[in-house]
PDB file of N, CA, C and O in Angstrom:
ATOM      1  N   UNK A   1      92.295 157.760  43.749  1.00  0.00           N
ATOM      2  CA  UNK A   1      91.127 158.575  43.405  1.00  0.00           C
ATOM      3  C   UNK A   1      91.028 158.727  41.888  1.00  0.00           C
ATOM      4  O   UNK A   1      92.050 158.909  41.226  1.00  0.00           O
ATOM      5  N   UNK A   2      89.826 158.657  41.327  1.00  0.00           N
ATOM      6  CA  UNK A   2      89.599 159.346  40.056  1.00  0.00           C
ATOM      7  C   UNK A   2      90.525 160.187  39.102  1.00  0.00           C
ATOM      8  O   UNK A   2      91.176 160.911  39.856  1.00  0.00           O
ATOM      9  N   UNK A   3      90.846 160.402  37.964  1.00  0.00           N
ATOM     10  CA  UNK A   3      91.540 161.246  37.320  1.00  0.00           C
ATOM     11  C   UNK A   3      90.519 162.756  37.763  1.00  0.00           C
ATOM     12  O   UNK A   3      91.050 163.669  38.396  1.00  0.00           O
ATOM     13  N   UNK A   4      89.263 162.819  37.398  1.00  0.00           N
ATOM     14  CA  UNK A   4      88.735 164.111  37.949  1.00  0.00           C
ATOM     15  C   UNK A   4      88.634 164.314  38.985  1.00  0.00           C
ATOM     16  O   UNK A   4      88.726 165.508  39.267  1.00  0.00           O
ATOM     17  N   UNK A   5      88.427 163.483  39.983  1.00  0.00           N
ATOM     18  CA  UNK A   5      88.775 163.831  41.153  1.00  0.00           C
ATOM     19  C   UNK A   5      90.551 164.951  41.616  1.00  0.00           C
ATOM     20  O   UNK A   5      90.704 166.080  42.082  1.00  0.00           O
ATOM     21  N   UNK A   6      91.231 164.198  41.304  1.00  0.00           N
ATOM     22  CA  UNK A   6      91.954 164.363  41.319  1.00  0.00           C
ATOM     23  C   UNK A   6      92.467 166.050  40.697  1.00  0.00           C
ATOM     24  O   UNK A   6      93.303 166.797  41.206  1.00  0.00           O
ATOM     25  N   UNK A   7      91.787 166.237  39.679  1.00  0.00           N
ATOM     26  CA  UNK A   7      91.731 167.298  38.772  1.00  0.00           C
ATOM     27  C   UNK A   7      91.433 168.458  40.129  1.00  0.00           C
ATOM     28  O   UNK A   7      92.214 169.302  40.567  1.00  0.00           O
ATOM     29  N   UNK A   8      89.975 168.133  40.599  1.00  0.00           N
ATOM     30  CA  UNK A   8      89.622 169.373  41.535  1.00  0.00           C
ATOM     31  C   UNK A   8      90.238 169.089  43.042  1.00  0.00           C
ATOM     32  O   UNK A   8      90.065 169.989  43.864  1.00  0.00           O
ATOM     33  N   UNK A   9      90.896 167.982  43.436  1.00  0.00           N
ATOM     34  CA  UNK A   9      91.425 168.063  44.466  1.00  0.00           C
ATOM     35  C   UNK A   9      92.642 169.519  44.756  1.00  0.00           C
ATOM     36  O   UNK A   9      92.831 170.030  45.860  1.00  0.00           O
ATOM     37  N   UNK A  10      93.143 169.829  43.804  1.00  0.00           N
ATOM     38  CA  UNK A  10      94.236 170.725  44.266  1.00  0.00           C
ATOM     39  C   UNK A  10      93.324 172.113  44.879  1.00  0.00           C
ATOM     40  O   UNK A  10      93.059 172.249  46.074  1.00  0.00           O
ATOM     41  N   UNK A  11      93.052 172.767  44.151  1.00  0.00           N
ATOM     42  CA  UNK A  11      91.767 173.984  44.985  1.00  0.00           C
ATOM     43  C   UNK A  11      91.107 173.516  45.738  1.00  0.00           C
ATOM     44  O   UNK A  11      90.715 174.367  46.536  1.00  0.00           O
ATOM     45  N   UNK A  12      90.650 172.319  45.987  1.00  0.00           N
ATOM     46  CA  UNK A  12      89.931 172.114  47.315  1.00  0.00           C
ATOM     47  C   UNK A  12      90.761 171.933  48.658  1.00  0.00           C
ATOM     48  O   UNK A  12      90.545 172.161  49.848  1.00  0.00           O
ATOM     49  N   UNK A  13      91.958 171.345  47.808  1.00  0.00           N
ATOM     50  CA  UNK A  13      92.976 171.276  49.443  1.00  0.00           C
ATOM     51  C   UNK A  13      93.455 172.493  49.422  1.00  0.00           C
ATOM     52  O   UNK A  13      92.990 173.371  50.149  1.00  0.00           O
ATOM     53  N   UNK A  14      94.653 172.741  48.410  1.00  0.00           N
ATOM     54  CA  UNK A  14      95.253 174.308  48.690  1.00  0.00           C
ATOM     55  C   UNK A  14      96.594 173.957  49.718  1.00  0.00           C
ATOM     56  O   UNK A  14      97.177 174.830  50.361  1.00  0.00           O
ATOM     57  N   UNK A  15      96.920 172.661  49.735  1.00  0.00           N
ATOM     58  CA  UNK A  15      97.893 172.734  50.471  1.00  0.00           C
ATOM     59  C   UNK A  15      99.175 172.511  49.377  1.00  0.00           C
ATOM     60  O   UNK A  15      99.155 172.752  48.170  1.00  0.00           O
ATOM     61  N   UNK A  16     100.395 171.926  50.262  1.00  0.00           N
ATOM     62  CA  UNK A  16     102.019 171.298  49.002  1.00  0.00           C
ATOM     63  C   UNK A  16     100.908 170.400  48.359  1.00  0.00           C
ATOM     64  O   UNK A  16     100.326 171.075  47.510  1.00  0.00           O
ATOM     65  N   UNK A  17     100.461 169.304  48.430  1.00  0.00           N
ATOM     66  CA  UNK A  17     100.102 169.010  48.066  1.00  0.00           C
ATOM     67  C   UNK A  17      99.405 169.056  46.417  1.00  0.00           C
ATOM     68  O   UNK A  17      99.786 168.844  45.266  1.00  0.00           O
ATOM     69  N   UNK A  18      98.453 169.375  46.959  1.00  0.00           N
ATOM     70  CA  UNK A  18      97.438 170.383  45.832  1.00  0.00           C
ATOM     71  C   UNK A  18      98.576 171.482  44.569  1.00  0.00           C
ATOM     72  O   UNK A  18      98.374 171.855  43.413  1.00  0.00           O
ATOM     73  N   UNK A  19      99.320 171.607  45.184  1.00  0.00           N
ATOM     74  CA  UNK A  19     100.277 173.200  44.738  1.00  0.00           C
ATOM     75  C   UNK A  19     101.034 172.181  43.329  1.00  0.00           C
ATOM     76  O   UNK A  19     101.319 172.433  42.158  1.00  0.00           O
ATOM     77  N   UNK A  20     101.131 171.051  44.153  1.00  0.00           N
ATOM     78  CA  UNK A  20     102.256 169.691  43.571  1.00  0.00           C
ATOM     79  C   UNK A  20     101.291 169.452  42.478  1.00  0.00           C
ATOM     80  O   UNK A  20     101.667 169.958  41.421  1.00  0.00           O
ATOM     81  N   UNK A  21     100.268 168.892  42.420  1.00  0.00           N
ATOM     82  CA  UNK A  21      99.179 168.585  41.119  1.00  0.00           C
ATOM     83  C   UNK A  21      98.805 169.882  40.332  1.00  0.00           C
ATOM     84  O   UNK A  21      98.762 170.044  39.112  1.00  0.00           O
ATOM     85  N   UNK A  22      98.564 170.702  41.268  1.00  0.00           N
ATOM     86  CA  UNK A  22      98.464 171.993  40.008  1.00  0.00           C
ATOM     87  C   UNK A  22      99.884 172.034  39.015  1.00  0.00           C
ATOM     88  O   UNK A  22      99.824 171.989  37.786  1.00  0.00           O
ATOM     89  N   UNK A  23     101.032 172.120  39.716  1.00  0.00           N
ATOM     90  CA  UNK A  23     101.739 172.103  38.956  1.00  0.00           C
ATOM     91  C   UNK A  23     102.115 170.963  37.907  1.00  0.00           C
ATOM     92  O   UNK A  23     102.914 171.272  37.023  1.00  0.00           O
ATOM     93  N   UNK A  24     101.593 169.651  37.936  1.00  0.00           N
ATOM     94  CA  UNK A  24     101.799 168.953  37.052  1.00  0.00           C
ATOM     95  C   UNK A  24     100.880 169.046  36.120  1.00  0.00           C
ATOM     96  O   UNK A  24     101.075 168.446  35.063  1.00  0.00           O
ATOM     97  N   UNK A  25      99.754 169.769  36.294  1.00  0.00           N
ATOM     98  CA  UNK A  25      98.429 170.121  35.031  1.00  0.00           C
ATOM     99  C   UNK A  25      98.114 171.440  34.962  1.00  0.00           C
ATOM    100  O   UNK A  25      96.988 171.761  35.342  1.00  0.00           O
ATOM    101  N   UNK A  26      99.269 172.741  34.339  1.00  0.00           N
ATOM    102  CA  UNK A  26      99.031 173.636  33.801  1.00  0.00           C
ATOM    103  C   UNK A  26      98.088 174.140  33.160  1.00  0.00           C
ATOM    104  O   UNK A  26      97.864 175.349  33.094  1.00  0.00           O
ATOM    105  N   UNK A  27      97.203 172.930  32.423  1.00  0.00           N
ATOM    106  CA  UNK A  27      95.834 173.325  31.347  1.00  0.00           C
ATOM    107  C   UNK A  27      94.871 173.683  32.463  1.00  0.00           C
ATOM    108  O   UNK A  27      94.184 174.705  32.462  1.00  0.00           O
ATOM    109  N   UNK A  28      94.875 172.895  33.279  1.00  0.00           N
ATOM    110  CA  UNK A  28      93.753 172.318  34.536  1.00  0.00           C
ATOM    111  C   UNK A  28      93.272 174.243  34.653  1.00  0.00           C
ATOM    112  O   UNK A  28      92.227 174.865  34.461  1.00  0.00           O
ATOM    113  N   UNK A  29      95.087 174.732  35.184  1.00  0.00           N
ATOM    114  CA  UNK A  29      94.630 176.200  35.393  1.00  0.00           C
ATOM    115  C   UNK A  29      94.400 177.369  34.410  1.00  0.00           C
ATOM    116  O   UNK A  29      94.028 178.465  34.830  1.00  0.00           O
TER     117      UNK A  29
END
């Protein structure tokens, strides 16, 4: 997927997942 995609995937899933990418892009939040 996309780098922005990717960006808003974590709040849209909300799962480990998502939790896993938020945590690798601190700015994001």
């Amino acid at each position: 997927m996309p780098p922005s995609e990717g960006r808003d995937a974590p709040k849209n899933i909300g799962g480990s997942d998502g939790a896993s990418k938020e945590a690798t892009k601190p700015a994001f939040r």
